[in-house]
C-alpha positions as CSV (number, residue, x, y, z in Angstrom):
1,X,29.1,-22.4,-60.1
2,X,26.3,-24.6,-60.0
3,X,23.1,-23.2,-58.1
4,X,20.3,-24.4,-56.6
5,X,17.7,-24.0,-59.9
6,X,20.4,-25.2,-62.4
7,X,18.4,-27.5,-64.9
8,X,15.4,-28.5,-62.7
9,X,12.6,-30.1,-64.5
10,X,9.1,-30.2,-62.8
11,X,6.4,-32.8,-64.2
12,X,3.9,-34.7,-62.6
13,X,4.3,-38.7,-61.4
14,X,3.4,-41.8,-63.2
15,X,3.0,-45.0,-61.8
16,X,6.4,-46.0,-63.2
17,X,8.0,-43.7,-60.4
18,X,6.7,-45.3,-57.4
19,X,9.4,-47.1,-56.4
20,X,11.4,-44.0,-56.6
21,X,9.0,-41.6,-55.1
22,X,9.1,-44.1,-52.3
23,X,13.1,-44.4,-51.7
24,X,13.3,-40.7,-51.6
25,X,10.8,-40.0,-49.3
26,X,11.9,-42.4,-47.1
27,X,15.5,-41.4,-47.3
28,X,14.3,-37.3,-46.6
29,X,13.0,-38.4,-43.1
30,X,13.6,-41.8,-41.7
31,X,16.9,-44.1,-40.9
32,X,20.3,-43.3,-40.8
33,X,20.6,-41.4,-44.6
34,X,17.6,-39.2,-43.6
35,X,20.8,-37.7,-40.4
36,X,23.0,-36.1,-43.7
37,X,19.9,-33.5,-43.9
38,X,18.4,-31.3,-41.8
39,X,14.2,-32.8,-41.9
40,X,15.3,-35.6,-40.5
41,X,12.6,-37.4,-38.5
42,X,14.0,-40.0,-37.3
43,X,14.4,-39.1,-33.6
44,X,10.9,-39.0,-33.2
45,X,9.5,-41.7,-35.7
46,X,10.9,-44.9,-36.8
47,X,9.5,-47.0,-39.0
48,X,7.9,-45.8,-42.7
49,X,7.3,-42.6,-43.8
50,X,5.0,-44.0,-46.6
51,X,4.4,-46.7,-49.2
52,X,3.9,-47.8,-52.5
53,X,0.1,-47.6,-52.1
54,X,0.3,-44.5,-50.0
55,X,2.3,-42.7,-53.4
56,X,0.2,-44.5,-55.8
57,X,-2.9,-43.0,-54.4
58,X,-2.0,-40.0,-54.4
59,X,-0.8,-40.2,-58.4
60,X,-3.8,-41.8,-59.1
61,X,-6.5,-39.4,-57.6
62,X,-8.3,-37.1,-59.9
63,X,-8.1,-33.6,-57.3
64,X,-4.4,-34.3,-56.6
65,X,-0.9,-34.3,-57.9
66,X,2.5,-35.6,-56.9
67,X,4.9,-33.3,-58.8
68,X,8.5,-34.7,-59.3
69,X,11.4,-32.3,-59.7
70,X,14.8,-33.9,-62.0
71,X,18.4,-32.4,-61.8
72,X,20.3,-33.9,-64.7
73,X,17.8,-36.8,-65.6
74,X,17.6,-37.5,-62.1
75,X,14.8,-37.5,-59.2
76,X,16.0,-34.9,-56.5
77,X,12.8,-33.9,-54.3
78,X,9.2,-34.5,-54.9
79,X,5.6,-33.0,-53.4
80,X,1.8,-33.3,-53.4
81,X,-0.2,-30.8,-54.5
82,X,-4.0,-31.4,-53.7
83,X,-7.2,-29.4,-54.7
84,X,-9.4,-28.6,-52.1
85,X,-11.8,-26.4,-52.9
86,X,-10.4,-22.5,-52.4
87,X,-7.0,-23.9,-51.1
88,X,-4.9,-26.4,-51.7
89,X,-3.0,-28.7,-49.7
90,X,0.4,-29.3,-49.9
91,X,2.6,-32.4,-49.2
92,X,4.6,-35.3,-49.1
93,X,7.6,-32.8,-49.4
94,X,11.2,-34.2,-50.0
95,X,14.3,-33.4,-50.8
96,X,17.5,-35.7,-51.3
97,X,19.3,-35.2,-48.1
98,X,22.6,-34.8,-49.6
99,X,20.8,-31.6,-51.6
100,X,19.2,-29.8,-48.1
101,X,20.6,-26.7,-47.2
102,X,21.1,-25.6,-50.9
103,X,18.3,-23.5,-51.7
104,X,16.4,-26.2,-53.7
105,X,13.6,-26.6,-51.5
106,X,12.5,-22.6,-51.8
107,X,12.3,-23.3,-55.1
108,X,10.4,-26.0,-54.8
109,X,8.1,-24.8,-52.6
110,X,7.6,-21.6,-55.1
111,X,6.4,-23.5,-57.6
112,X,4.1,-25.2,-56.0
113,X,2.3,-22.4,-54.7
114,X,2.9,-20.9,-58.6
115,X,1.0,-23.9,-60.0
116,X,-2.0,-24.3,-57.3
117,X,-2.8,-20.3,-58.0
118,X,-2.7,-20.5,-61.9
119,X,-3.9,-24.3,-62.3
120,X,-6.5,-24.1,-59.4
121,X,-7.3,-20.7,-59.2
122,X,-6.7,-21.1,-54.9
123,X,-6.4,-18.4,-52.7
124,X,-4.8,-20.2,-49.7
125,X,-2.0,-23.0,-49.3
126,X,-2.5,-25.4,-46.4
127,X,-0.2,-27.8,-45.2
128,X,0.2,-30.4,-42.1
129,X,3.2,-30.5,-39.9
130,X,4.6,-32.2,-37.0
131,X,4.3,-29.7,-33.8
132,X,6.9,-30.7,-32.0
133,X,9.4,-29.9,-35.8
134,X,10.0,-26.7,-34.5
135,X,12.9,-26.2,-37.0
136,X,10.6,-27.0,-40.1
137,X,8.2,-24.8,-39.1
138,X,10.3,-22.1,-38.6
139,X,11.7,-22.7,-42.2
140,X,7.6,-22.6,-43.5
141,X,7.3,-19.4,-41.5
142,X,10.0,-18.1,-43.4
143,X,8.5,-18.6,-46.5
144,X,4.9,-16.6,-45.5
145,X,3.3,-20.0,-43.8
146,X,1.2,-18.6,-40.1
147,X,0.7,-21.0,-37.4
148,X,-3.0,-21.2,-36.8
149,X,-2.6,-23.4,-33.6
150,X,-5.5,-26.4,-35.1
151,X,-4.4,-29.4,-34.1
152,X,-5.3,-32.8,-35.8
153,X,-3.9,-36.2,-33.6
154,X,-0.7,-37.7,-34.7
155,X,-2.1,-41.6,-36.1
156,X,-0.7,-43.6,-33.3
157,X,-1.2,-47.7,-33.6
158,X,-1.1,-47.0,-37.4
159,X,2.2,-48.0,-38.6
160,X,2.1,-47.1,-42.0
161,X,2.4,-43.4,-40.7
162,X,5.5,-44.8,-38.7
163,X,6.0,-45.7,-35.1
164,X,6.1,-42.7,-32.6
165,X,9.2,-42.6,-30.3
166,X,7.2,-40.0,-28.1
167,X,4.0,-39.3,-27.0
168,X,3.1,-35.9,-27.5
169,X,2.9,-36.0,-31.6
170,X,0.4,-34.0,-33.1
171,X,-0.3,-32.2,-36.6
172,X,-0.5,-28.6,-36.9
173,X,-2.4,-26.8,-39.7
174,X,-0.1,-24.2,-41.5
175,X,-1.9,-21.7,-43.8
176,X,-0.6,-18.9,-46.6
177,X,-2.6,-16.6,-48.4
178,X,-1.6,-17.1,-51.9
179,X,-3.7,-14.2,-53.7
């Protein structure tokens, strides 16, 4: 039986995955393939979830990192690790929708806080989400993320962030103490 850590391989993005990076984000949240998982966010944003420039910047900035995770040669989920200071912030989080639900994403998420605490030397993760994803954040809160009610504004008029289909979006600070 095949389980959820079965031959992942973590290493860090290169420009040559871009276009990938891109297509799998994309597919973890907006359209019609983001529906076969459960992060879907395309009842409340259409439009991109992010770019090649978007990904690119984050490979290409010296206090941040977009780790890619490989099942059998091939890209599966991704995320962005970024130094800041004491904590780190984590995000740009996907998984393949066809591979939600399977346990991958705990993993994931492990490591992540694994590699900020013995790379970094961070005390804290942070992490930005959606207020109204009340099912996401209940999945953070299971893994040790608190609520901390901070609020930054949702990017309306910018579509490269995607175009809102309500408007009470807002981003809320999630914290864990890592130490």
């Amino acid at each position: 039986m095949e389980t959820a850590a079965t031959a992942l391989t973590f290493r860090d993005a290169t420009d040559a995955d871009v276009d990938e990076l891109v297509t799998l984000i994309e597919s973890a949240y907006r359209g019609d393939d983001s529906r076969a998982g459960w992060t879907t966010e395309a009842d409340i944003l259409e439009g991109q979830r992010t770019d090649p420039e978007g990904v690119r910047a984050v490979i290409k900035s010296p206090d941040s990192r977009l780790m890619t995770v490989e099942r059998d040669g091939r890209m599966v989920a991704c995320c962005q690790l970024e130094h800041r200071g004491e904590s780190a912030y984590f995000g740009m989080f996907a998984v393949s929708p066809l591979l939600q639900g399977a346990g991958l994403g705990k993993l994931i998420i492990a490591e992540a806080e694994r590699q900020a605490r013995e790379d970094w030397g961070v005390r804290e993760m942070q992490m930005t989400v959606i207020s109204v994803r009340d099912d996401l954040i209940a999945w953070y809160e299971r893994r040790g993320y608190r609520r901390t009610g901070r609020m930054t504004p949702f990017p309306y008029g910018d579509e490269r962030f995607g175009v809102p289909q309500r408007d009470d979006l807002q981003f809320e600070l999630l914290v864990k103490e890592l130490a």
